[in-house]
C-alpha positions as CSV (number, residue, x, y, z in Angstrom):
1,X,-34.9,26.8,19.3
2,X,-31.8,28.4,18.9
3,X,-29.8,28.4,16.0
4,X,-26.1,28.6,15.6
5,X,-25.1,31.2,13.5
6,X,-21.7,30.6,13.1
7,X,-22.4,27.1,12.1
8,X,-24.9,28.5,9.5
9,X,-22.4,30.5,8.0
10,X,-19.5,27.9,7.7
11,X,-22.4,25.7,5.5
12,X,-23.6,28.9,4.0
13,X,-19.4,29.5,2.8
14,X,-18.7,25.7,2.3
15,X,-22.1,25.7,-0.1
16,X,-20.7,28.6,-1.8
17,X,-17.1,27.4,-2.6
18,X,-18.5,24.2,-3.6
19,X,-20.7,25.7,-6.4
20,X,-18.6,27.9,-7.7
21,X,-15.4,25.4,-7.7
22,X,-18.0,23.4,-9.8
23,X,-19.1,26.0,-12.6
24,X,-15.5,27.6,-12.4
25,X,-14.0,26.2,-16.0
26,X,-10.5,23.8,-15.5
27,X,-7.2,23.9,-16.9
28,X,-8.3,21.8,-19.5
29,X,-5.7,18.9,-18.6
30,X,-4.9,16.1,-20.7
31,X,-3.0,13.1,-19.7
32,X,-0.5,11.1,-21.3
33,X,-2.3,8.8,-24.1
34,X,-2.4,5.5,-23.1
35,X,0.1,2.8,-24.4
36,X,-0.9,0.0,-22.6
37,X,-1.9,-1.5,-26.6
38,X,2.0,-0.5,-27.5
39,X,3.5,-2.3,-24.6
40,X,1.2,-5.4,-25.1
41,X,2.3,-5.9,-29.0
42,X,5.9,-5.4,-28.2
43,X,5.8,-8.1,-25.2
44,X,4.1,-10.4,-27.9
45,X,6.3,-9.4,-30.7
46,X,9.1,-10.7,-28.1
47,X,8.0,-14.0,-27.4
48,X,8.8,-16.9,-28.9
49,X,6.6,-19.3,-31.1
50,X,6.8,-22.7,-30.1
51,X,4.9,-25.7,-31.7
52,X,3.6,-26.8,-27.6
53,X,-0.3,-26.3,-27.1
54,X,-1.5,-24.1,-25.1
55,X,-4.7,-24.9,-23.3
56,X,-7.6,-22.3,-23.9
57,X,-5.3,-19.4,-25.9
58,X,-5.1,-20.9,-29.3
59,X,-3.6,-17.4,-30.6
60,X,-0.4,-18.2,-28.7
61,X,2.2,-21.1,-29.3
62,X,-0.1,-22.3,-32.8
63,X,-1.7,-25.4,-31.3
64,X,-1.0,-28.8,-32.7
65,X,-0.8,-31.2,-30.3
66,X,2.7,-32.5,-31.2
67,X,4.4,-34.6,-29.2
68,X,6.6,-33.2,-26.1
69,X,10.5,-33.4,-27.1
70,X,12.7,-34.5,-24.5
71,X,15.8,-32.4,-23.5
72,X,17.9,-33.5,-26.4
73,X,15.5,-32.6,-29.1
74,X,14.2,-35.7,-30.0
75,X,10.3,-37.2,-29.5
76,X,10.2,-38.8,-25.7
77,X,9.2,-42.1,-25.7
78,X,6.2,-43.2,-23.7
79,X,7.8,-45.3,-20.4
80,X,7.1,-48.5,-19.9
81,X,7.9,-50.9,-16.8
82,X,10.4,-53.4,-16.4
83,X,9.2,-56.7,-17.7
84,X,6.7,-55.0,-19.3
85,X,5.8,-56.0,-23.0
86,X,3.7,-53.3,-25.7
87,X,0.7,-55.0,-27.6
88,X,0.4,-52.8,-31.0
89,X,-3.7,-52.1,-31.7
90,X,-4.3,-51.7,-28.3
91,X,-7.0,-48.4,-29.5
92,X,-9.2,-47.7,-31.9
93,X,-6.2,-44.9,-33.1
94,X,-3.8,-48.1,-33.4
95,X,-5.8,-49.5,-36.5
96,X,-4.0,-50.5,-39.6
97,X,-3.8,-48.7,-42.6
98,X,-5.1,-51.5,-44.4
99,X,-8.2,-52.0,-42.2
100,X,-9.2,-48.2,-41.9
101,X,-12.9,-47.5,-42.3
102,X,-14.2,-43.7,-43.9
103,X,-17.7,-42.8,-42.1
104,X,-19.6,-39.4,-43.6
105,X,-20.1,-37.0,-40.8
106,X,-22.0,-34.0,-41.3
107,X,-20.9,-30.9,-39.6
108,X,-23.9,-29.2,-38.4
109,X,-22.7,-25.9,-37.5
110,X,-19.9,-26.2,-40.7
111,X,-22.8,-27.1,-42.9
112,X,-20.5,-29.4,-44.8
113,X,-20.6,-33.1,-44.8
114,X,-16.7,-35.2,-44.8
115,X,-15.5,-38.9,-44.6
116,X,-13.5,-39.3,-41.9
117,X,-11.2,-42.4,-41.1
118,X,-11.9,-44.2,-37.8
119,X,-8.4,-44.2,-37.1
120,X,-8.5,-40.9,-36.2
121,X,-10.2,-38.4,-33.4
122,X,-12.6,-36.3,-35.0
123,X,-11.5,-33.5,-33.5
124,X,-8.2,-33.7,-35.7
125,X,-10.2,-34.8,-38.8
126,X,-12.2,-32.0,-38.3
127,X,-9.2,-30.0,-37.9
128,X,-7.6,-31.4,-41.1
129,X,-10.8,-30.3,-43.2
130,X,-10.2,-26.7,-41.9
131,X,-12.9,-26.3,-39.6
132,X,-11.9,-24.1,-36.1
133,X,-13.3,-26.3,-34.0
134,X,-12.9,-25.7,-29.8
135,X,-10.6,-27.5,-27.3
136,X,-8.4,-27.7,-24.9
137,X,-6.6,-31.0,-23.4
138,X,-6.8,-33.5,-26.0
139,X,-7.0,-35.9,-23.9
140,X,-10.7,-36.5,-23.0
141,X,-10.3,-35.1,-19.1
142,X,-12.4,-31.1,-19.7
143,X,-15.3,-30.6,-22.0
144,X,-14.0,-28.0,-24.4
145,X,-14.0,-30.0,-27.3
146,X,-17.4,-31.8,-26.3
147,X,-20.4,-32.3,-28.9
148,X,-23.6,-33.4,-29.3
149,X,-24.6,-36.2,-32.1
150,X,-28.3,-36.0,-33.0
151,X,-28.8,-38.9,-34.3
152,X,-28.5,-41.0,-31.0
153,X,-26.5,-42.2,-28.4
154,X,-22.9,-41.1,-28.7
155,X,-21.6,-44.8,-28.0
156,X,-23.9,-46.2,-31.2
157,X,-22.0,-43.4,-34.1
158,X,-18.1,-42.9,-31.8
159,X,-15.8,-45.1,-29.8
160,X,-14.3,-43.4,-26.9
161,X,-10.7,-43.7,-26.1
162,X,-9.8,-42.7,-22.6
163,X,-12.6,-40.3,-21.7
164,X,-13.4,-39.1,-18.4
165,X,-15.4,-36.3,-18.5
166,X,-19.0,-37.5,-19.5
167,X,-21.7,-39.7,-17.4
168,X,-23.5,-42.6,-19.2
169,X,-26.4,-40.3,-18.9
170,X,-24.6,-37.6,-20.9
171,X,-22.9,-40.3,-23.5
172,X,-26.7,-41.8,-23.8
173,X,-27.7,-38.1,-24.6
174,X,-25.6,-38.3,-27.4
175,X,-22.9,-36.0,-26.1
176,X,-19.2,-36.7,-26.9
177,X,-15.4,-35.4,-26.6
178,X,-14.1,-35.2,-30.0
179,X,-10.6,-35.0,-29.1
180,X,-10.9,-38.8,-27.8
181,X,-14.2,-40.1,-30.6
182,X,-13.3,-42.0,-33.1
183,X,-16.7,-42.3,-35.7
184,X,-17.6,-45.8,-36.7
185,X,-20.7,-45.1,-38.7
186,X,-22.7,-42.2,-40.2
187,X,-24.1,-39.2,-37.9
188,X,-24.3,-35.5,-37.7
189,X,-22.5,-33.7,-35.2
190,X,-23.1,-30.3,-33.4
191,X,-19.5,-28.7,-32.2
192,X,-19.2,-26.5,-29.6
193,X,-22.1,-27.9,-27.5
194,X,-21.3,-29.4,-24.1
195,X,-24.1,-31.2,-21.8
């Protein structure tokens, strides 16, 4: 077998350089520190706050759920068709002052019990009481704001207006969207837990 010396010698070099490159101590280079934190806060600093929601970052725009102004500043109006006639008490958020019921919910996770009007999601009763409670659409179409009652079926302790995220199987389970749940008697309620 022969063996190439010159070859050897190259790897024998190469080796060499290597190791000594290795154990041979740097400049001792710094970069630049990094600003990236800086930059951040001054584009946040720069923006805006508005009273519009925005979905999943509740640290930007504050939340709130207020109605969408139209161009000229003032509340739109829901559109209705020609011919078209409103009925007043259509939901269970169109109830009377006069015929508003108080249920006592108990805020597991909380640990505080409240009455809350049935005129009203629980998600913004909640929200009223102080309690940080999760969600997104207010609307009943994601599962952000979704609970779980303990005591039961959902349907027996909350009317639903308009959801469209659960099953029967999951309302049954006692799971619920407390953006759209309006209490009409007694439970306890887990926020935060979806099915």
């Amino acid at each position: 077998m022969a063996v190439n010396t010159t070859a050897l010698g190259l790897a024998v070099v190469l080796s060499g350089a290597i190791a000594v490159f290795h154990y041979v101590r740097g400049t001792e280079w710094e970069s630049a520190p990094d600003i990236s934190e800086e930059v951040l806060e001054r584009r946040a600093a720069s923006v805006p706050e508005t009273d519009f929601p925005e979905p999943y970052n509740r640290s930007i725009g504050g939340g709130g759920g207020a109605p969408a102004a139209a161009v000229g500043g003032e509340a739109a109006e829901e559109g209705e068709l020609e011919g078209e006639t409103t009925q007043g008490g259509s939901g269970p958020g169109d109830i009377p002052e006069d015929e508003v019921e108080y249920f006592e919910v108990e805020f597991a996770k909380q640990g505080e019990t409240v009455e809350l009007p049935n005129n009203q999601p629980i998600l913004d009763s909640g929200e009223d009481e102080g309690f940080d409670l999760p969600y997104a659409c207010r609307q009943g179409q994601c599962v952000s704001c979704a609970g779980h009652i303990t005591d039961g079926p959902s349907e027996d302790f909350v009317e639903h207006d308009n959801q469209e995220m659960l099953s029967g199987d999951e309302i049954d389970e006692g799971y619920t969207l407390t953006c759209v749940a309006y209490p009409r008697d007694d439970f306890t309620l887990e926020t935060g837990e979806a099915p």
